[in-house]
C-alpha positions in Angstrom: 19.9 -4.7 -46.3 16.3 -6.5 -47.1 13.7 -6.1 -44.7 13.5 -9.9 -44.6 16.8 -9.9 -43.3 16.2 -6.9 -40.4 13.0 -9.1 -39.4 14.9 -11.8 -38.8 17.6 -10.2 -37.0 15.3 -8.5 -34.6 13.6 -12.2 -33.9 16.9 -13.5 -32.6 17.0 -11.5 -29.6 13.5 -12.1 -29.0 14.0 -15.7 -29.3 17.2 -15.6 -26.7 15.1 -13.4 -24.1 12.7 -15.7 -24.4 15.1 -19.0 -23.5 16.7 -16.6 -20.7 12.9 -16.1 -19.5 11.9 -19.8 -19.6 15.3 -20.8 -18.0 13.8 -18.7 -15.0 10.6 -20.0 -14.9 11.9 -23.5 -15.1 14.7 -22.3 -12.2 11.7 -20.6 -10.3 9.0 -24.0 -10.4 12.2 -26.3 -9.2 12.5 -24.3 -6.3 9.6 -24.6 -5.2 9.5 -28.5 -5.4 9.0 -29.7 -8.7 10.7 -32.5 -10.0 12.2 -31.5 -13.6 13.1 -33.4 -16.0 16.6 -31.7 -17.6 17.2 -34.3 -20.4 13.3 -34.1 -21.6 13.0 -30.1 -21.1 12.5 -29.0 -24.4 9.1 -31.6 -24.9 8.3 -30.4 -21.4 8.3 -26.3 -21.3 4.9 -25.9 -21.9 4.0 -27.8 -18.8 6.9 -25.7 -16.3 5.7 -23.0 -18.2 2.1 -23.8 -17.5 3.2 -24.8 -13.6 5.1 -21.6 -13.0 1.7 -19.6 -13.8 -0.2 -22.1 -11.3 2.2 -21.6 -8.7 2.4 -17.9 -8.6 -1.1 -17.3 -9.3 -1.8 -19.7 -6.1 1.1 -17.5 -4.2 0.2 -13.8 -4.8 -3.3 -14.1 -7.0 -1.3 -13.5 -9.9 0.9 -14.6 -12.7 5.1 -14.1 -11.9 7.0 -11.5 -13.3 8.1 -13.7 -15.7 5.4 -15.2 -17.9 4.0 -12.8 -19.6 7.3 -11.2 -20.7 8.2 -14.9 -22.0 5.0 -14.8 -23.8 5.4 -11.3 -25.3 9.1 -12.4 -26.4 8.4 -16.3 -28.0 5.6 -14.8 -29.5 7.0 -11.7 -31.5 10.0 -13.9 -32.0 7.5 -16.4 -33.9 5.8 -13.6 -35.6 9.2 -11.8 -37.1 10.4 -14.9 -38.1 7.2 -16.2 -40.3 7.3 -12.4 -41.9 10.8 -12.3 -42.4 10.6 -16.0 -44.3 7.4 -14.4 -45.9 8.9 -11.5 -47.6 12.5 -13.6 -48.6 
């Protein structure tokens, strides 16, 4: 098996972890009032995403339990995928 091929293997489950994680956030920021906008969501994540950190920060002083995991996982699922298409 290539290493291209292993790189992009491993950036699949980062990518679905990350979906799972913004799924939650998205979840998180509707229940606590904010209109979203289902059929527009993928144009829109960066603003829940954005809202969720607001929101927590304004409720505990700090972002949820959730973002920086979402960033961590969209992130090294980005980065695997580039290399992995690098090295094919």
């Amino acid at each position: 098996m290539e290493l291209s091929s292993v790189l992009l293997a491993f950036a699949v489950p980062c990518l679905v972890a990350g979906i799972a994680l913004m799924l939650a956030m998205v979840s998180a920021v509707q229940e606590r009032g904010q209109k979203i906008n289902w059929f527009l969501i993928r144009l829109l994540v960066p603003k829940y995403v954005a809202r969720y950190r607001e929101v927590t920060i304004e409720e505990s002083g700090r972002p949820g339990p959730l973002f920086y995991p979402f960033l961590i996982a969209m992130n090294l699922a980005l980065v695997l995928t580039v290399v992995g298409l690098v090295l094919r």
